[in-house]
KOLKOL-417960 format. One record per residue (C-alpha): x, y, z. Coordinates in steps of 0.001 Angstrom, whole numbers, plus 500000, padded with zeros to 6 digits. Layout:
! residues N
XYZ;...
END
This chain:
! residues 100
500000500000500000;501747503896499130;502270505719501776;500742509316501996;502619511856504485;500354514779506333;502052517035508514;499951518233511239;500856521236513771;501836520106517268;498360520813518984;496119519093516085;498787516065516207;498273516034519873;494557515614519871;494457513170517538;496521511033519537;494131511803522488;491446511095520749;492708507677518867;493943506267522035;490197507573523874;488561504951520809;491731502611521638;492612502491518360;495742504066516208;496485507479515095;496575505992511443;493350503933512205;491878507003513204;493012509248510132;492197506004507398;488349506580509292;488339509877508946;489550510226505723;486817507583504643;484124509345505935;484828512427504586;485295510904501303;481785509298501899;480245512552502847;481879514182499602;480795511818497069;477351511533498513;477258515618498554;478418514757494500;475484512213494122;472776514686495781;474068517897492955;473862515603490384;470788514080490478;469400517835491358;470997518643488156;469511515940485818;466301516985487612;466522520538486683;467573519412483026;464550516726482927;462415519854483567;463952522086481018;463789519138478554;459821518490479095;458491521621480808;456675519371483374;456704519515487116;454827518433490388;453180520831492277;454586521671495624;451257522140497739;449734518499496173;452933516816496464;453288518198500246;449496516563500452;450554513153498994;453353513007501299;451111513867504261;448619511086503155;451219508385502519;453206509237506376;449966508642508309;449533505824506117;446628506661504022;446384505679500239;446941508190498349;447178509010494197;450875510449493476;450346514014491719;450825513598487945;453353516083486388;451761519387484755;453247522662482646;455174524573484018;453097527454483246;449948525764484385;451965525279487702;453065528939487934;449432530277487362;447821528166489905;450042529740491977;449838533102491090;
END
């Protein structure tokens, strides 16, 4: 496995070894774990913009959205476990002059 070298300042390098030896586990242990995590958080952050993206483009593409309000109702319905009909996409414009 290559090694990777981080050079920490005296007082972070001293809490991690507080803290790794607090989980009883190594100061490497610790920073593989945090590293992972952080990697995790990043590429799920990546995952969440681009599906937002692909949804903005599928709306672009088609002009044809869910209604907030009805949507909120559905999701109301379907929590306190009531059947409910999932809104059907409409215009865009339809959408905005509901609204308006």
């Amino acid at each position: 496995m290559p090694n990777l070298s981080v050079k920490l300042d005296e007082a972070t390098r001293n809490r991690l070894l507080a803290v790794a030896a607090d989980q009883g586990i190594t100061p490497h242990a610790f920073m593989v774990k945090a590293i992972g995590a952080e990697l995790a958080q990043a590429e799920a952050e990546a995952a969440f913009v681009a599906r937002a993206l692909a949804a903005r483009a599928q709306v672009i593409a088609t002009g044809q959205v869910i209604d907030g309000s009805a949507f909120a109702d559905y999701l109301r319905c379907r929590v306190r476990g009531h059947p409910a009909p999932r809104p059907s996409a409409e215009a865009i414009a339809e959408c905005v002059e509901t609204r308006a």
